[in-house]
N, C-alpha and C positions, 0 to 999 in steps of 0.2 A: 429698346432702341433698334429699329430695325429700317436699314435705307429701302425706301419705296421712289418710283419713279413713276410718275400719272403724267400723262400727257394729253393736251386738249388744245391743239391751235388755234388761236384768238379767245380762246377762254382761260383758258393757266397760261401765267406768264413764264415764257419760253427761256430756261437756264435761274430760272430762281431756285431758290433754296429756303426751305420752311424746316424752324425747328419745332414748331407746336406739337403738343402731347394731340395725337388722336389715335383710334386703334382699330381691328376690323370690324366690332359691330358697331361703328358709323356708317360702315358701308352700307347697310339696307336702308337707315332714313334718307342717308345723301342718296343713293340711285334713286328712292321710291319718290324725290322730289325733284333731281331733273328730270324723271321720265313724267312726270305729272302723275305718279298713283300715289293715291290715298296709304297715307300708315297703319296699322291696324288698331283698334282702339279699344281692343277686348281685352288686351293684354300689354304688361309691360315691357317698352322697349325699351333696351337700356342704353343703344348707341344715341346720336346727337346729328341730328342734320352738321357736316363740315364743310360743305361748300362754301359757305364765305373764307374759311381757312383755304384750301385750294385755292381757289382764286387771290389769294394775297390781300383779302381786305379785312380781315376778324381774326385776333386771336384764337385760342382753340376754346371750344363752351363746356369743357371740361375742369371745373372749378375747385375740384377734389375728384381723383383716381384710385381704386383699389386694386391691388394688384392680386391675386389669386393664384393660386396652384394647387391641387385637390381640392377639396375641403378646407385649407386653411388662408386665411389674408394675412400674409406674408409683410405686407407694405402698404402703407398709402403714401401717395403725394399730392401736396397742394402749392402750385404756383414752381417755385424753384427749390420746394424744399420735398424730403424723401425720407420718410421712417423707416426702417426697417423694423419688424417686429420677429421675437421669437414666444410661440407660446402666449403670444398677446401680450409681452413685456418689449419695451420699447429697449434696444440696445444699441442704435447709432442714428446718428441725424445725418444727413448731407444735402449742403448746399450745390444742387448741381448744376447753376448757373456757373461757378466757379471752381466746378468740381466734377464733371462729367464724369469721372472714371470711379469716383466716390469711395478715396482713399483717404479724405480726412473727414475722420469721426468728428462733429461740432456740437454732439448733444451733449455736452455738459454746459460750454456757452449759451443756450438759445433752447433756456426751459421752458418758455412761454412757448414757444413750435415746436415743443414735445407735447404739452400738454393741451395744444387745439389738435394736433391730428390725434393727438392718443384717444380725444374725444371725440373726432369723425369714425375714427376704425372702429371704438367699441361700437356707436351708437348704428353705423353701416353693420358690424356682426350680430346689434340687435333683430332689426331689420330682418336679413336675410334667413336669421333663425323662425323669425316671425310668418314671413312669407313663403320658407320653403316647398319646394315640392318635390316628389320623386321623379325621377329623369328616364327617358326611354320607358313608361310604360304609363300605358290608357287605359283605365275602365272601360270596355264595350267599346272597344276603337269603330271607326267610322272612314269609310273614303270621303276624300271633300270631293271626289267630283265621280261622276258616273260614267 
């Protein structure tokens, strides 16, 4: 949760306030589509065009979040709810509609929303195990432009 301020006269409306989840890699599909370029399609991108979020007229298209810090997914959230994991073992639920600061633990009430995100986070740590790749280094690197 971090306050941003975007300003665009007659495009974002002027003194709104948006709590939607979005994060900065939305930032490359949102610019690459007001400027009018192309996304690239060779690879995956994992931010979400948000301009209709900006503009005040779409929730956010983020329908499950993972949250990350090294190596490990630490968290996911979907909708108003928020796992925290340790070690891949689920230990607090928070509803942070009503719980922003996310000082009441609700995972013993609300097993059924442990046990769908418990099943987004493994099946996203499938995933990423599946797709991985090493970071900062190229076989036979290449300039793209001359």
């Amino acid at each position: 949760r971090e306050s941003t301020v975007i300003r665009w006269p007659g495009k974002i409306p002027a003194g709104a306030s948006n709590d939607e989840l979005v994060t900065s890699m939305d930032l490359l599909p949102t610019f690459a589509k007001l400027a009018g370029a192309e996304i690239p399609t060779d690879r995956l991108i994992d931010g979400k065009d948000i301009w209709p979020v900006l503009a005040g007229e779409a929730n956010t298209p983020h329908k499950t979040f993972f949250y990350h810090r090294g190596n490990t997914l630490p968290a996911v959230r979907s909708g108003k709810w928020k796992l925290p994991v340790d070690k891949g073992k689920p230990k607090q639920l928070y509803d942070l509609e009503n719980d922003i600061g996310e000082k009441k633990n609700v995972i013993k009430t609300h097993p059924d929303v442990v046990q769908r995100l418990t099943g987004h986070l493994n099946k996203f740590a499938e995933d990423i195990a599946k797709n991985s790749r090493p970071a900062a280094f190229v076989e036979n690197p290449k300039p793209l432009a001359k």
